[in-house]
C-alpha positions as CSV (number, residue, x, y, z in Angstrom):
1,X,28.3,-37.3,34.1
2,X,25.3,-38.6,35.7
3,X,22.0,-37.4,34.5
4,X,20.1,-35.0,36.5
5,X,16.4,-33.7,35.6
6,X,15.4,-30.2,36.3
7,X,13.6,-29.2,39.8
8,X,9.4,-28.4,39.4
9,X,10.6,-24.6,39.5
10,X,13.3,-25.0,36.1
11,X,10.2,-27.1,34.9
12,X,7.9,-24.4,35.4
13,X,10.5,-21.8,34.2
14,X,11.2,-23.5,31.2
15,X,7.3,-24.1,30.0
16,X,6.5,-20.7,30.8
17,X,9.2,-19.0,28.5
18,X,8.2,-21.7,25.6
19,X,5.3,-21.5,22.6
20,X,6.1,-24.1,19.9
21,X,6.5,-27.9,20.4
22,X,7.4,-30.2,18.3
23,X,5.7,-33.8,19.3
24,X,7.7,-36.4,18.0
25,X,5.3,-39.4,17.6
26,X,2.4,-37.7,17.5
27,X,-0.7,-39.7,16.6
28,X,-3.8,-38.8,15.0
29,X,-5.4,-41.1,17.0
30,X,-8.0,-39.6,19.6
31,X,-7.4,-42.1,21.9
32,X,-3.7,-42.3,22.3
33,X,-2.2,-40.3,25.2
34,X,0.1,-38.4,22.6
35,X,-2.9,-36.7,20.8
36,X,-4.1,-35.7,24.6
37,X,-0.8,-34.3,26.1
38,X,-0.6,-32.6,22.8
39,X,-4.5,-31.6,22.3
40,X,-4.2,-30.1,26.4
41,X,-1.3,-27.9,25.5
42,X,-2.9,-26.6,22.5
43,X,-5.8,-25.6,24.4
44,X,-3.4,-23.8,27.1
45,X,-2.0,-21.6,24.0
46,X,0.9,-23.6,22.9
47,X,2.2,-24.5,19.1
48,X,1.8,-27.9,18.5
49,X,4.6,-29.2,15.4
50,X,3.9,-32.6,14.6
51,X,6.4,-34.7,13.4
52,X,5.2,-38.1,12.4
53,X,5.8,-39.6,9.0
54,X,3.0,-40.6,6.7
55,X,0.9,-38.0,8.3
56,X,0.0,-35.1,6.9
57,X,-1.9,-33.0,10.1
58,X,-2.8,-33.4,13.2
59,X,-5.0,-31.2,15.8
60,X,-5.1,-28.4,12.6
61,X,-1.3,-28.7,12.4
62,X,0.8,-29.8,9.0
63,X,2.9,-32.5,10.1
64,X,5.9,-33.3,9.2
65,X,8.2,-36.5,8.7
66,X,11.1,-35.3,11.0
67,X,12.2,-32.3,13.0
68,X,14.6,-31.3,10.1
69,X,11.8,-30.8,8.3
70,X,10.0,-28.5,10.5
71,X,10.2,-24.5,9.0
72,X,9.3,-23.0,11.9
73,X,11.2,-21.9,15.3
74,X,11.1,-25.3,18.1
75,X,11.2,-24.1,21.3
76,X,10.8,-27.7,22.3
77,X,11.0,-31.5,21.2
78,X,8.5,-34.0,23.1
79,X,9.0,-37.7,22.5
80,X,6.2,-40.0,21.9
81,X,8.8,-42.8,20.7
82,X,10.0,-45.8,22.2
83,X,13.6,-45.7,23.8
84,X,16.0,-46.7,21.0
85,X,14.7,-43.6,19.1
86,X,16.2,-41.7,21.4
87,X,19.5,-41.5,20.4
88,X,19.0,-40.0,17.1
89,X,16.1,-37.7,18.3
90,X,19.0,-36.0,20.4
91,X,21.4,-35.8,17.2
92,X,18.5,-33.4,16.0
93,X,18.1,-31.5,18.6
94,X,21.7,-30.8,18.5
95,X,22.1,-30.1,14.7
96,X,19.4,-28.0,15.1
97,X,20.0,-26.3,18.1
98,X,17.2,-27.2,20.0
99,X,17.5,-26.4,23.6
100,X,15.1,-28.2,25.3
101,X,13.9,-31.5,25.9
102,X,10.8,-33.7,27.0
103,X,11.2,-37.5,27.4
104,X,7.2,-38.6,28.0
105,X,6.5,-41.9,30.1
106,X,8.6,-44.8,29.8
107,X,11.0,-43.1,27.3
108,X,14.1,-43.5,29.3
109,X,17.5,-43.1,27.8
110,X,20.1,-42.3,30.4
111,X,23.4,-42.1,27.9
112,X,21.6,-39.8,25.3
113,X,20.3,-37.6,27.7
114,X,23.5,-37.1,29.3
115,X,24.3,-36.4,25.9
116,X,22.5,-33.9,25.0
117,X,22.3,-32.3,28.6
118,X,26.4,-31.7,27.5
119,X,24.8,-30.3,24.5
120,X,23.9,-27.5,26.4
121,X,19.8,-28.9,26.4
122,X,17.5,-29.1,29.0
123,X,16.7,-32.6,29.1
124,X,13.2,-33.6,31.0
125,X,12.7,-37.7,30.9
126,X,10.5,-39.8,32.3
127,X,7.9,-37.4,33.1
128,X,4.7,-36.7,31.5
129,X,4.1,-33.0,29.9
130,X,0.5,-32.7,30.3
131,X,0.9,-33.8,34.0
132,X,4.2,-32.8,35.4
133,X,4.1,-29.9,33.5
134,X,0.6,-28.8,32.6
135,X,-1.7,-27.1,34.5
136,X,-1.7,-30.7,36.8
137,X,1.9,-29.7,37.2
138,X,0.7,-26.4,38.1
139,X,3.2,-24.6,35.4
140,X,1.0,-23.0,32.9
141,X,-2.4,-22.9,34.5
């Protein structure tokens, strides 16, 4: 199976019937493009979930350690982690029954996201939320 993203119009689909997102890798830091992506799609109305560990908020949010953690309904996980956290990011979203997916920048992992694309997940990769998906993207404007 070779992996496939969605078009712009499953993209916009997808982000419209969305509210809560989990960021995996969220920083606290200002100036890292995680707090941004995150901080934009706050201000366009959405849930931001952080899920870093040692942290215990972010942008008014409780954080939490890992997405098992997270009590509340996850519409969606994005990944502010390097590559080789992929894998087990994806086992997650399986157990949990996560059904989407968003790979930011640079976070490629071709065999876990034909994984969890057999999963039954929309899988997103390589592609920044804020600006392939935002109101840059012209999704959610």
């Amino acid at each position: 199976m070779h992996f496939t993203k969605p078009s712009q119009t499953e993209i916009c689909r997808m982000l419209r019937a969305i509210r809560n997102i989990a960021v995996v890798g969220l920083s606290p830091n200002i100036d890292r493009p995680s707090f941004r992506v995150a901080q934009g799609m706050q201000a366009l109305g959405y849930r931001i979930i952080p899920v870093r560990p040692k942290v215990t908020a972010v942008l008014g949010e409780q954080a939490y350690p890992d997405l098992a953690s997270v009590p509340h309904k996850i519409d969606m996980v994005d990944v502010f982690r390097a590559p080789e956290h992929v894998p087990e990011i994806v086992d997650a979203c399986i157990a949990l029954g996560i059904k989407t997916l968003w790979l930011q920048d640079g976070v490629i992992h071709e065999e876990a996201a034909r994984r969890a694309q057999a999963a039954g997940i929309t899988v997103v990769m390589d592609m920044c939320l804020w600006r392939d998906g935002g109101p840059c993207g012209n999704c959610v404007a």
